[in-house]
C-alpha positions as CSV (number, residue, x, y, z in Angstrom):
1,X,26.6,18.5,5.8
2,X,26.4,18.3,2.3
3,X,23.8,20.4,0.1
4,X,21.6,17.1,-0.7
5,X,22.0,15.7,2.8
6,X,20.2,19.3,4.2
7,X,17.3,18.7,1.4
8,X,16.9,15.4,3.0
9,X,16.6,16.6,6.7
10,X,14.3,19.2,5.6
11,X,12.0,16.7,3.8
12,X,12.0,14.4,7.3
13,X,11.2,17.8,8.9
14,X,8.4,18.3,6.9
15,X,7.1,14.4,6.8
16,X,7.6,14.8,10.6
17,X,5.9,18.3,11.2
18,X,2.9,17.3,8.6
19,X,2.0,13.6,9.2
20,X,3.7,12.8,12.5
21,X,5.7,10.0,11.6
22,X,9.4,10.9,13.0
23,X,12.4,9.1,10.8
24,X,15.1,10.8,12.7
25,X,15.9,7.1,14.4
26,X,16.2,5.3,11.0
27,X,19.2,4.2,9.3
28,X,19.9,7.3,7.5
29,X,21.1,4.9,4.6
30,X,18.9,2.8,4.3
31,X,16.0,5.6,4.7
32,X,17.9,7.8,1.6
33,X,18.0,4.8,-0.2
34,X,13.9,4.3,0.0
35,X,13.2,7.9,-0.6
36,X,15.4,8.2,-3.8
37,X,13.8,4.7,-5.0
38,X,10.3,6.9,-4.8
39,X,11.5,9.4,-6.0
40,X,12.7,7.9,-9.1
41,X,9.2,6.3,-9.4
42,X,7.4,9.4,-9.7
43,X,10.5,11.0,-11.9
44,X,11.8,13.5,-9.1
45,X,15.4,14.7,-8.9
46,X,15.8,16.4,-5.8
47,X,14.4,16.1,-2.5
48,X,13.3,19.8,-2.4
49,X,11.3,18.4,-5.9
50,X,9.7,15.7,-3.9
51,X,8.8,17.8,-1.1
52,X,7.1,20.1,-3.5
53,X,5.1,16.8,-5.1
54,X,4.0,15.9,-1.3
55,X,2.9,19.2,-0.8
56,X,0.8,19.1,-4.0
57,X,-0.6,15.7,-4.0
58,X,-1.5,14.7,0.0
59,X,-2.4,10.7,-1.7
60,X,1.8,10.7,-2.4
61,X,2.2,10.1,1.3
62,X,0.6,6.6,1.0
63,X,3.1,5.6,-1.4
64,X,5.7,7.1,0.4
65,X,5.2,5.2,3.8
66,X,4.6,2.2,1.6
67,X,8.2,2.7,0.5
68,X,9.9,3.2,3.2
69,X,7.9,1.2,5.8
70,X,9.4,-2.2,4.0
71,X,6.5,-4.7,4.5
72,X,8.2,-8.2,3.9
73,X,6.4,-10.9,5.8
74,X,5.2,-14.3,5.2
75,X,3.5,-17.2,7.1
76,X,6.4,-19.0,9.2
77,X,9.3,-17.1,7.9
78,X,12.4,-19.1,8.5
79,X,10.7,-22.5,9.3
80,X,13.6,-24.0,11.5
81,X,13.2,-21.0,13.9
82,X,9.2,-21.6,14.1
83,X,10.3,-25.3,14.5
84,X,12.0,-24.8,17.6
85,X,9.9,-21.9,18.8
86,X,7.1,-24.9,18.3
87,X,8.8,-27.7,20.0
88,X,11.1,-26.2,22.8
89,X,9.8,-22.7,23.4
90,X,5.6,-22.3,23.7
91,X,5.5,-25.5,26.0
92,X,8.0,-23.5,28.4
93,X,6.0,-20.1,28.1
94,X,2.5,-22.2,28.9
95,X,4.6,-23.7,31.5
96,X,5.7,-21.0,33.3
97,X,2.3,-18.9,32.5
98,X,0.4,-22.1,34.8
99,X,-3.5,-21.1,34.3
100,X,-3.1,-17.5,34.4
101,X,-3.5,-15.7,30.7
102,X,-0.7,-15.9,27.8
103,X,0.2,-13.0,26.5
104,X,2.0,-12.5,23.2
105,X,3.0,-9.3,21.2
106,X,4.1,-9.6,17.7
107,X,5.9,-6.0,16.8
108,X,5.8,-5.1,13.8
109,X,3.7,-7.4,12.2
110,X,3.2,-5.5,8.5
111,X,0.1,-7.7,7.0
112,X,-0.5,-10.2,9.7
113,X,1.2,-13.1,8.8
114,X,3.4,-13.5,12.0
115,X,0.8,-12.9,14.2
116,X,-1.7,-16.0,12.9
117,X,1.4,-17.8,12.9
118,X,1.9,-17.2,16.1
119,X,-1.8,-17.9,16.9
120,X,-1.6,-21.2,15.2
121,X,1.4,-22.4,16.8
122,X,-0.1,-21.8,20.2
123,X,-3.4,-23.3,19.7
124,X,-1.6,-26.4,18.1
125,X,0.3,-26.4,21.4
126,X,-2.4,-25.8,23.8
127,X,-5.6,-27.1,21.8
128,X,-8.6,-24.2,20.3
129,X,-10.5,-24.3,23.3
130,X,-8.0,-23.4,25.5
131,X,-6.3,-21.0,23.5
132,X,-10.0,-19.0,23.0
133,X,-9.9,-18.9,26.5
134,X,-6.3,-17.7,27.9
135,X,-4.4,-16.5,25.1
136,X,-4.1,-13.0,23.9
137,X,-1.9,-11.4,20.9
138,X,-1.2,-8.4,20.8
139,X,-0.2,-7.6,16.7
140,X,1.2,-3.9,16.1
141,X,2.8,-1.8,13.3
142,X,3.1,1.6,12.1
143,X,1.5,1.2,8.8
144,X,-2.1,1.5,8.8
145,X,-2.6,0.1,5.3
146,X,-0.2,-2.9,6.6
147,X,-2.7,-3.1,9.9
148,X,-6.2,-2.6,7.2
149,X,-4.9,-5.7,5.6
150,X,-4.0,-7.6,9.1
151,X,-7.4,-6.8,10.3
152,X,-9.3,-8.6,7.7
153,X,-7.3,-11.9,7.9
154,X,-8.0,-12.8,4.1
155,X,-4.7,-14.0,2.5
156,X,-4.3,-15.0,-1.1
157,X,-3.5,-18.8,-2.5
158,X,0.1,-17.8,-2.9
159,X,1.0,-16.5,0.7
160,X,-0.8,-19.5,2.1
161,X,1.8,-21.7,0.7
162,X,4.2,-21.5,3.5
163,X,1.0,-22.8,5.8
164,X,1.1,-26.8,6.0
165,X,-2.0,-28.2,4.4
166,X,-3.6,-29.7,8.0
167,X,-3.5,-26.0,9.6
168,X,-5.1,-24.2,6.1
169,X,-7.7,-26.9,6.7
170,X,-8.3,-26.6,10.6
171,X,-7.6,-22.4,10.7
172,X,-9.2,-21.7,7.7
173,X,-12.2,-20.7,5.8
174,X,-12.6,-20.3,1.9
175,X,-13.4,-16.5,1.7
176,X,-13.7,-15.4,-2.2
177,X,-10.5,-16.1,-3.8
178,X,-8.4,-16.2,-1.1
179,X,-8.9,-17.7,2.7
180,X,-9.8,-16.0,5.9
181,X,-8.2,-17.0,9.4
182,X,-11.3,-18.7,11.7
183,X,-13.2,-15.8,13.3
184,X,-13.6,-17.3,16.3
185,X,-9.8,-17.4,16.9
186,X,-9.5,-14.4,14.8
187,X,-11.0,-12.3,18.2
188,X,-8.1,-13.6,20.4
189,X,-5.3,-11.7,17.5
190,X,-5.8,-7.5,18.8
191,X,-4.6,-5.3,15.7
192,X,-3.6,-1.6,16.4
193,X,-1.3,0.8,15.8
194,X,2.1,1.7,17.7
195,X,5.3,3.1,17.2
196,X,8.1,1.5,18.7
197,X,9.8,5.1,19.8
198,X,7.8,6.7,21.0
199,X,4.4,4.7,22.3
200,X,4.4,2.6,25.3
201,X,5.2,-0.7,24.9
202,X,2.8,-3.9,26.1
203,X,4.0,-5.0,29.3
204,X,3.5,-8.1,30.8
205,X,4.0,-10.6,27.7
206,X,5.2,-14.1,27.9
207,X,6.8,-14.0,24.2
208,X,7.4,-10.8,22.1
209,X,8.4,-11.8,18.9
210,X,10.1,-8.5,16.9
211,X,11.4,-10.2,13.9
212,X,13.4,-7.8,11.5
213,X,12.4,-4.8,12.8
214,X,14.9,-3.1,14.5
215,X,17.9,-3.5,11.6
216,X,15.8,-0.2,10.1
217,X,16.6,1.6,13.0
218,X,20.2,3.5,14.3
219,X,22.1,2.0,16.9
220,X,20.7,4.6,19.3
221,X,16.8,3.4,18.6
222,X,18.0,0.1,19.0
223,X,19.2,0.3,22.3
224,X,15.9,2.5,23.4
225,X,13.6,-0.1,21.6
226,X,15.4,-3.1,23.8
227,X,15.3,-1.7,27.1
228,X,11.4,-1.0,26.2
229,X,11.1,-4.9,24.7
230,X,13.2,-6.0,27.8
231,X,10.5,-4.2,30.0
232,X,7.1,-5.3,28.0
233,X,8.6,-9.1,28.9
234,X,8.3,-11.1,32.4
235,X,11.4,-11.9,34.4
236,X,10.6,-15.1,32.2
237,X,9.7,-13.9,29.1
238,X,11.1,-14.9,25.2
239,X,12.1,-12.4,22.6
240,X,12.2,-13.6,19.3
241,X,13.9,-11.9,16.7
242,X,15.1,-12.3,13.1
243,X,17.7,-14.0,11.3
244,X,18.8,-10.5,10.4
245,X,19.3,-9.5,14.3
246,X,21.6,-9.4,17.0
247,X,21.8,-8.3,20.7
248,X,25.3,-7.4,20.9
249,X,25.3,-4.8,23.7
250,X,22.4,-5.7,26.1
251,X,23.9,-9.7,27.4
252,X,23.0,-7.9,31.3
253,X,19.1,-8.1,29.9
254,X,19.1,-11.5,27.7
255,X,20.2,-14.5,27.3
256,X,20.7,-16.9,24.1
257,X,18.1,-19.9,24.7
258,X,19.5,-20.3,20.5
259,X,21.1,-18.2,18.9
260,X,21.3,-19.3,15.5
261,X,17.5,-19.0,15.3
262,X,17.8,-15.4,17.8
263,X,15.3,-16.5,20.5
264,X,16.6,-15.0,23.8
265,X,14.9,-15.4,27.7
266,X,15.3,-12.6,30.2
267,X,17.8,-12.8,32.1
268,X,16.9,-13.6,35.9
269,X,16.1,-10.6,38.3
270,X,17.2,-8.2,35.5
271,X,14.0,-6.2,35.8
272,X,15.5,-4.1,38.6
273,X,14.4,-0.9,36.7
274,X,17.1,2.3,37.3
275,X,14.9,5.4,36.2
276,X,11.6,6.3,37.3
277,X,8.6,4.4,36.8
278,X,6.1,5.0,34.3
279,X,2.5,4.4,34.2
280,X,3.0,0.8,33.0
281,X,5.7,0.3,34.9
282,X,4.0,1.0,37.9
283,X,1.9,-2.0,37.6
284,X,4.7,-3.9,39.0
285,X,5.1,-3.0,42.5
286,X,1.4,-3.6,43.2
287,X,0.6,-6.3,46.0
288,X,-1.0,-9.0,45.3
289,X,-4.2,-8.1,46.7
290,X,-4.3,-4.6,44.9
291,X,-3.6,-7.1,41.7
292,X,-6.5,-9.1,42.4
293,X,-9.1,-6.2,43.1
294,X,-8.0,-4.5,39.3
295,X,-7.9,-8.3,38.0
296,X,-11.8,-8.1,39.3
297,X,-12.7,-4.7,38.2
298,X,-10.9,-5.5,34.3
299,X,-12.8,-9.1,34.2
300,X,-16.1,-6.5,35.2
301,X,-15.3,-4.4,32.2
302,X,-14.5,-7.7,30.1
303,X,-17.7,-9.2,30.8
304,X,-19.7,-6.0,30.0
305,X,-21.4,-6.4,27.0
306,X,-22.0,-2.5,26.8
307,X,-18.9,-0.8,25.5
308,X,-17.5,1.9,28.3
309,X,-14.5,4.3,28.8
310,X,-13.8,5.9,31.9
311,X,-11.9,9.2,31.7
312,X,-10.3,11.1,34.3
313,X,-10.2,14.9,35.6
314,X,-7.3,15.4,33.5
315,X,-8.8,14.1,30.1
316,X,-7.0,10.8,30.3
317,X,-8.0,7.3,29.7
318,X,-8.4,4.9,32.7
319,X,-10.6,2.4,31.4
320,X,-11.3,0.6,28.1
321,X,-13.6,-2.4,28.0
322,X,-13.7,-5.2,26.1
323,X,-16.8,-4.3,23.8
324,X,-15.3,-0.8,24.0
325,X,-11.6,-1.9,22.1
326,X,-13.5,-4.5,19.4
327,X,-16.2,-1.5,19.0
328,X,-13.3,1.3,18.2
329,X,-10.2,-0.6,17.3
330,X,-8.4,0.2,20.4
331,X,-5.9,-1.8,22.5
332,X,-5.2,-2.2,26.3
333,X,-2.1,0.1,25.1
334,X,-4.3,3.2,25.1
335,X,-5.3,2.7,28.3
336,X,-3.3,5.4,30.3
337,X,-3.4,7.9,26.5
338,X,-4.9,10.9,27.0
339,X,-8.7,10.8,25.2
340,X,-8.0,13.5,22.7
341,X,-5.2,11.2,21.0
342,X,-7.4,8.6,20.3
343,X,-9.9,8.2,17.4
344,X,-12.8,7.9,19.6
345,X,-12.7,11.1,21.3
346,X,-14.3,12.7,17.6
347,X,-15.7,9.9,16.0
348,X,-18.0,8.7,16.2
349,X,-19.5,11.8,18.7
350,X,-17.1,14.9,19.7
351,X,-16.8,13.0,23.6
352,X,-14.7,16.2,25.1
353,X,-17.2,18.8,24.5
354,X,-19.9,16.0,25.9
355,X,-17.9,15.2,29.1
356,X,-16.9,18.9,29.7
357,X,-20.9,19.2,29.8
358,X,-21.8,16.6,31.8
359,X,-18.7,17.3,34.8
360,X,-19.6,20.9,34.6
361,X,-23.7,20.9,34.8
362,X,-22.8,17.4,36.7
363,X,-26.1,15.7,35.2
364,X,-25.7,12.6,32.3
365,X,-25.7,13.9,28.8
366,X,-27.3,12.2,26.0
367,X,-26.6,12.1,22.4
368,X,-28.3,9.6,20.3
369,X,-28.6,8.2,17.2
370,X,-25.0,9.4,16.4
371,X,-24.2,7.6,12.7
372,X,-21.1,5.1,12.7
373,X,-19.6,4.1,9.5
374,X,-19.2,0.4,9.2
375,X,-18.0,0.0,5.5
376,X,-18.9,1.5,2.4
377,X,-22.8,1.0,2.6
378,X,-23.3,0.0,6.0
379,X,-23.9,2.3,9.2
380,X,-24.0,1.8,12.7
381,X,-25.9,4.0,15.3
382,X,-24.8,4.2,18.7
383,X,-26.6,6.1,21.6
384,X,-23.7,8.3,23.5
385,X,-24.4,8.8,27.6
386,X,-21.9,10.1,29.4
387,X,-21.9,10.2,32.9
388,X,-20.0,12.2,35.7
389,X,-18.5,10.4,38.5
390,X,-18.6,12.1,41.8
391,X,-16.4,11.0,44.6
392,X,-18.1,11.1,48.6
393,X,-16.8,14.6,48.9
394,X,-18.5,16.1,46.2
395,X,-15.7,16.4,43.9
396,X,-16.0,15.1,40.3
397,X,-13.2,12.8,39.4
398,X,-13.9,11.7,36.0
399,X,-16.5,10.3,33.9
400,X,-17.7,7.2,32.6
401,X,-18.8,6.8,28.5
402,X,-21.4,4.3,27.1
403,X,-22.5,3.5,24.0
404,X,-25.3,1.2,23.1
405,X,-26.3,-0.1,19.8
406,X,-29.5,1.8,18.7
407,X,-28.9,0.3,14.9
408,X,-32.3,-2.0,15.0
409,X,-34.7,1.1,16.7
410,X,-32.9,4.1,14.6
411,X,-33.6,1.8,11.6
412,X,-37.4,0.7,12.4
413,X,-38.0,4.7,12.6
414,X,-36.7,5.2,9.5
415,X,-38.6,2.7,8.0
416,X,-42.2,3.9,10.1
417,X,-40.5,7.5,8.2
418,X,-40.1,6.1,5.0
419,X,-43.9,4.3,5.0
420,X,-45.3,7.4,5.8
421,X,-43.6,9.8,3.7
422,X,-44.0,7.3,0.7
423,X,-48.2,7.3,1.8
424,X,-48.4,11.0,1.6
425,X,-46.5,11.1,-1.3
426,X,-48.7,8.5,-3.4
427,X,-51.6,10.3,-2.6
428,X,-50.1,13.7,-4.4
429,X,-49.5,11.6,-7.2
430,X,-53.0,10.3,-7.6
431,X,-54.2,14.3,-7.5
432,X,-51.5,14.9,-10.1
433,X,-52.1,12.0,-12.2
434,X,-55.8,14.1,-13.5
435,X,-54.1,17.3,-14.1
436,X,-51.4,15.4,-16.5
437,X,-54.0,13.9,-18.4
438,X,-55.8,16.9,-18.9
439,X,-53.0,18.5,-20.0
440,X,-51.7,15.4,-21.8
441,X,-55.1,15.9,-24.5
442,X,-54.0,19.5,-25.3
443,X,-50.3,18.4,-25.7
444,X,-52.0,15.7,-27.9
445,X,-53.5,18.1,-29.8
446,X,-50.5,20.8,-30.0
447,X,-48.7,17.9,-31.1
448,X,-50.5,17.2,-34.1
449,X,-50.3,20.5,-35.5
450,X,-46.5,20.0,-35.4
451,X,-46.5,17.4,-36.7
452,X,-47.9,19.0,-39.7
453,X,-45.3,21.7,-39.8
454,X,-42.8,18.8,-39.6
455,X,-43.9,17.0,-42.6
456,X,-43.5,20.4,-45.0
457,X,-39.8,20.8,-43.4
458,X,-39.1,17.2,-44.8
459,X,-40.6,17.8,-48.1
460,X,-38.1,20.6,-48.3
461,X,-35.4,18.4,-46.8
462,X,-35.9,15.9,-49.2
463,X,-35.4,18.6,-51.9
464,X,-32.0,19.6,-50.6
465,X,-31.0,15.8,-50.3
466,X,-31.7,15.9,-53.9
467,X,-29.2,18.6,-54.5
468,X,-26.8,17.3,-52.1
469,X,-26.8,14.0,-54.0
470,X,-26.2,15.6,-57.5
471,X,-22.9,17.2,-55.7
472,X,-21.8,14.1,-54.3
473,X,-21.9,12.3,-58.0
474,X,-19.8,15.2,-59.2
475,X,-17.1,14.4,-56.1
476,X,-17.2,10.9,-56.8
477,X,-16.1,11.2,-60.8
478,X,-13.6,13.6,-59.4
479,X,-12.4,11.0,-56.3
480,X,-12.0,8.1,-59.3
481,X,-9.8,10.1,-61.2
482,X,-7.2,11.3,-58.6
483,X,-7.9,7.3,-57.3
484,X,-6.6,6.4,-61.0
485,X,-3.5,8.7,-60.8
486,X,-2.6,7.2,-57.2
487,X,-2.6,3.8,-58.4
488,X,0.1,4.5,-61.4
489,X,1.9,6.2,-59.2
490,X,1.8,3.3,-56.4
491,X,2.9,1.5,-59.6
492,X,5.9,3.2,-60.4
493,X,7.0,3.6,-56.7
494,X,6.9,-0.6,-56.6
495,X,9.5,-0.3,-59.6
496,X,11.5,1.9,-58.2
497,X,11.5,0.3,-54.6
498,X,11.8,-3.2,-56.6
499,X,14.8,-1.8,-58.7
500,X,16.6,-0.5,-55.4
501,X,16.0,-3.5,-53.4
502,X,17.6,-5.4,-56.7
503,X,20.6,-3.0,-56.5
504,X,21.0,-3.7,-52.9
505,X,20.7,-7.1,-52.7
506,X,23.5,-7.6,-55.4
507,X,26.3,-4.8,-54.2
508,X,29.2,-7.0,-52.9
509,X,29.5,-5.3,-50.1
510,X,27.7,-4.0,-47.2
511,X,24.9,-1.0,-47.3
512,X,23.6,0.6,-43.9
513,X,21.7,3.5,-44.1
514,X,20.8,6.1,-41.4
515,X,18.6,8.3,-41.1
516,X,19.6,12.0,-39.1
517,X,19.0,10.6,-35.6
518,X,21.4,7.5,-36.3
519,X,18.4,4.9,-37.0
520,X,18.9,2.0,-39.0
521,X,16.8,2.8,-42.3
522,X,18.7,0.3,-44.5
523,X,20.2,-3.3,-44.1
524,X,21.2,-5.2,-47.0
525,X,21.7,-9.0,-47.3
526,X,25.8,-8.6,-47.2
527,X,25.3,-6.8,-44.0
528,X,22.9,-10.0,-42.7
529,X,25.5,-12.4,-44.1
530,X,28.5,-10.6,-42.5
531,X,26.8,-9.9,-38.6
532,X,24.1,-13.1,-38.1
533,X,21.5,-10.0,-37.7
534,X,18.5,-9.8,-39.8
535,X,17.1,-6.4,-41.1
536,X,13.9,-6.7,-39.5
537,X,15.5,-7.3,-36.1
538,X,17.8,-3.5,-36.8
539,X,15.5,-1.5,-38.6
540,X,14.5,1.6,-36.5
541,X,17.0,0.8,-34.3
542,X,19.9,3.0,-33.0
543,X,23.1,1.9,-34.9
544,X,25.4,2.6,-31.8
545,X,23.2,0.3,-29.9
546,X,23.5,-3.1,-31.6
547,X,25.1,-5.8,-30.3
548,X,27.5,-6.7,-33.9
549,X,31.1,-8.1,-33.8
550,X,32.3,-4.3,-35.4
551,X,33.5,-1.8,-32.7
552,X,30.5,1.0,-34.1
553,X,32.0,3.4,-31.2
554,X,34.6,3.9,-33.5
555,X,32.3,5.5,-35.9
556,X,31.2,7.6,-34.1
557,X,32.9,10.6,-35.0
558,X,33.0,10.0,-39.0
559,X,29.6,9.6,-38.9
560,X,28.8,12.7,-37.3
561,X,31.1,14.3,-39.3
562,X,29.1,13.3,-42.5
563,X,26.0,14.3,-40.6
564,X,27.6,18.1,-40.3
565,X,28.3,18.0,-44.1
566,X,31.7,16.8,-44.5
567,X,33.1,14.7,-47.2
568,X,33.2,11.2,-47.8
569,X,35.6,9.6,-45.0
570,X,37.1,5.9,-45.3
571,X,38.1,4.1,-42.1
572,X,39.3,0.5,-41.4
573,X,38.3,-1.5,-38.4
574,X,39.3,-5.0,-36.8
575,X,36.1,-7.1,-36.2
576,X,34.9,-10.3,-36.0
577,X,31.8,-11.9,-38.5
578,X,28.9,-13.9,-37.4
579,X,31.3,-17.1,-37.2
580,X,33.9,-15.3,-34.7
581,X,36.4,-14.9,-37.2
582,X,38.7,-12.5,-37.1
583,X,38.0,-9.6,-40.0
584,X,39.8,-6.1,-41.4
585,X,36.7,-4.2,-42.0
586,X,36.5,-1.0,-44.4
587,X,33.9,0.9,-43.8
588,X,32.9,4.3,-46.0
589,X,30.9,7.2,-44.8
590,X,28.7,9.4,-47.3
591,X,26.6,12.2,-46.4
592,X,23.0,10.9,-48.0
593,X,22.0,13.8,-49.9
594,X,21.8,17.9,-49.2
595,X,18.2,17.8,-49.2
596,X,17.3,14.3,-46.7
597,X,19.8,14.5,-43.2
598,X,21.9,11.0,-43.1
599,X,24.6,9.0,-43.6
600,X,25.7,6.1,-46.1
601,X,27.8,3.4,-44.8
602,X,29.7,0.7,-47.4
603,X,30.6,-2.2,-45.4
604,X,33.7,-4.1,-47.3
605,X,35.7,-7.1,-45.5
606,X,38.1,-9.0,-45.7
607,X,40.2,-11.7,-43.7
608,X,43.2,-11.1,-41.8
């Protein structure tokens, strides 16, 4: 391992240990390759250099996973495939779905693109109502910038070119400057945050489209990520991938409904799982009537217009509701996660000391009026309850969480607050209000006497102003003169430059002049005549750096020689003018003077 390639590990290391995100399964290529292009942005030379910077500024981690996390994603990226996907695979996924609910993940789905396309194409295909009713998509990505800008579903004029001018009509609502997806639909598209390698995938999908995602990843992580895609799918489930992917080494899993366009089904009885089961995976063995009995209890939860968890012994979560995931952002995915990795468990109330409360004293615990933040100036409050649940024999199992929406009664009691406060206060004032004007007459008065002591400090102002303005005449005669003596002396530095540009103009041959760092100061007309290059194009410009028809690398070393104080030096060069022809060129080099650091170049040609 080479010295840079260990600076490298040790900045993953760091990345890893600090923020959590793990780039050990990238393509160690293509993840150098994004580093170094920050780097370069932010004028780093090593990676130990750029460690130091992330360890400095904590914001430089934004930009960093902005970097590397390559967010390329548009509205029906390589139309053909969403042709086909339109016309030959959704009516096959409703199809083999029958009444029972679609479910679609789109993995990596960056800014959100995919997954209203996806939302579109299925509602087209089935009708709105139909689709608010039975369809769920599941959107996911790593980036939670990527995921802020999913959620909002406001794209600009230019990404909703791609979108056909019926669908921006019929899915779309004029939002500011750009357009926001219908929020009705919008609630059937779930937005949250999963890593491929190392979260749980969805399970049960009819279609996971994971479109140029896995080409970031080594050819290990690629064949985790499709034994975990090939178990979130049905045994008749789609995977749809980019143009940019291929499943070379898992044919026992999938197989090509088209491959040009990389839409694969699952390949019949390939489920058969080798390894044991986890949690998710366990759902499949259930008998039907266990199925139907948690189909009941979820719909229970769905319909519950409270928002409730229900944690276990063991701190994990068994249940999320409906209200529960739009409330807090989270997924069915978390379902399973123990409560301490998920946002919720400290924000908006710290839940674990709560629950730990309320299973030990075994009563419900109450905390309300708990503040929410909603945006940037508006706040939610929710009342906490938490409540143990004790099985027949006494033993507690878990407990259940609520939270209700106090907003409307915490803000009527802040108002009945404010009214008050505001009374008592006004009433202060009007007490206060004598005292200032008693005090206000003897200010009055005090004021008036300094205001007489004001007016003899500007009668003796007005004295020194006098003074002042006697001084100033005397500068002024003084200014005019050396104005006078400036003005001859402009005079005479016109004739001078006049005479030199005169000189110039009329040597036969061509004059460059540098200056000590090898900037054009002078370019007469035979030099203009002789290159097609006009002397307000060259001047301050480096003379090793134009573009002329005479090899200046040759001159390199006369030149610098003259700079160092050597003699005059005569070289001849082949070239070619402004017209292409072929030229002998004789060029001179003169140091400019002992006192002023450049060089003097004659510039005589002739035809060969």
């Amino acid at each position: 391992m080479t010295e840079t390639d260990k600076e490298l590990t040790e900045l993953l290391e760091f990345i890893r240990d600090l923020r959590g995100f793990d780039f050990s399964t990238y393509k160690p290529s293509t993840l150098g390759r994004r580093i170094r292009k920050r780097m370069q942005d932010v004028d780093k030379a090593s990676f130990a250099d750029y460690r130091d910077l992330l360890e400095a500024d904590a914001d430089e981690f934004t930009q960093l996973f902005n970097t590397v996390l390559i967010n390329v994603t548009s509205f029906f990226r390589d139309i053909d495939a969403w042709d086909y996907l339109r016309t030959d695979v959704v009516p096959s996924v409703l199809e083999a779905a029958g009444p029972d609910e679609v479910r679609v993940w789109s993995a990596g789905c960056s800014s959100g693109e995919e997954a209203y396309s996806l939302a579109m194409t299925f509602a087209e295909a089935m009708g709105v109502e139909a689709f608010s009713e039975r369809v769920k998509i599941y959107a996911t990505d790593i980036d939670d910038n990527a995921l802020a800008t999913a959620r909002r579903g406001v794209f600009s004029a230019r990404s909703m070119e791609a979108v056909p001018e019926p669908l921006q009509q019929k899915y779309f609502e004029p939002n500011g400057h750009g357009m926001a997806f219908r929020p009705d639909l919008r609630r059937r598209v779930i937005f949250g945050r999963l890593d491929l390698i190392s979260d749980a995938p969805i399970s049960r999908l009819h279609l996971l489209a994971c479109r140029n995602t896995l080409m970031y990843f080594n050819a290990e992580a690629q064949n985790q990520l499709m034994r975990r895609l090939h178990f979130a799918l049905r045994d008749s489930g789609v995977l749809f991938l980019g143009k940019a992917e291929m499943l070379m080494t898992n044919g026992s899993r999938f197989v090509p409904m088209n491959m040009p366009y990389r839409i694969f089904r699952c390949r019949p009885g390939s489920h058969v799982m080798t390894g044991p089961l986890t949690p998710l995976e366990v759902t499949r063995g259930l008998s039907s009537e266990a199925l139907r009995s948690r189909q009941l209890r979820d719909l229970t939860l769905e319909t519950d217009p409270t928002a409730r968890l229900v944690i276990d012994v063991s701190g994990s979560t068994v249940l999320i509701n409906s209200q529960a995931r739009v409330m807090f952002g989270l997924t069915e995915r978390d379902e399973g996660r123990p409560l301490r990795d998920l946002e919720v468990s400290y924000r908006p109330a710290e839940l674990r000391s709560l629950i730990e409360q309320a299973q030990s004293e075994r009563r419900v615990v109450r905390k309300n009026a708990v503040e929410r933040s909603l945006g940037p100036h508006e706040l939610q409050y929710l009342d906490v309850r938490v409540n143990p649940i004790v099985a027949p024999d006494g033993q507690v199992i878990g407990s259940a969480v609520t939270f209700v929406d106090a907003t409307a009664f915490v803000r009527l009691q802040q108002e009945v607050k404010t009214s008050r406060e505001e009374l008592e206060t006004a009433y202060e004032e009007l007490q206060s209000t004598n005292e200032e004007l008693e005090t206000t007459n003897e200010e009055l008065q005090s004021t008036n006497e300094e205001l007489e002591t004001t007016n003899e400090e500007l009668q003796s102002t007005n004295e020194e102003l006098e003074t002042t303005n006697e001084e100033l005449q005397s500068t002024n005669e003084e200014l005019e003169t050396m104005n006078e003596e400036l003005r001859i002396r402009s005079t005479e530095l016109d004739e001078v430059n006049s005479y030199l540009g005169g000189v110039l103009a009329n040597v036969p041959v061509g004059v460059v002049v540098l200056d000590g760092d090898l900037r054009v100061r002078t370019w007469n007309l035979v030099c203009e005549e002789l290159w097609g290059v006009r002397s307000d194009e060259v001047l301050g410009e480096s003379f090793f750096s134009l573009d002329l028809g005479l090899p200046t690398g040759a001159l390199r070393h006369p030149v610098r020689a003259c700079l160092d104080g050597s003699a005059r030096e005569r070289i001849e060069l082949e070239a070619v003018n402004r017209r292409g022809q072929p030229i002998t060129c004789e060029v001179t080099c003169s140091p400019l003077s002992d006192r002023t650091s450049g060089v003097i170049l004659l510039l005589a040609a002739r035809s060969r």
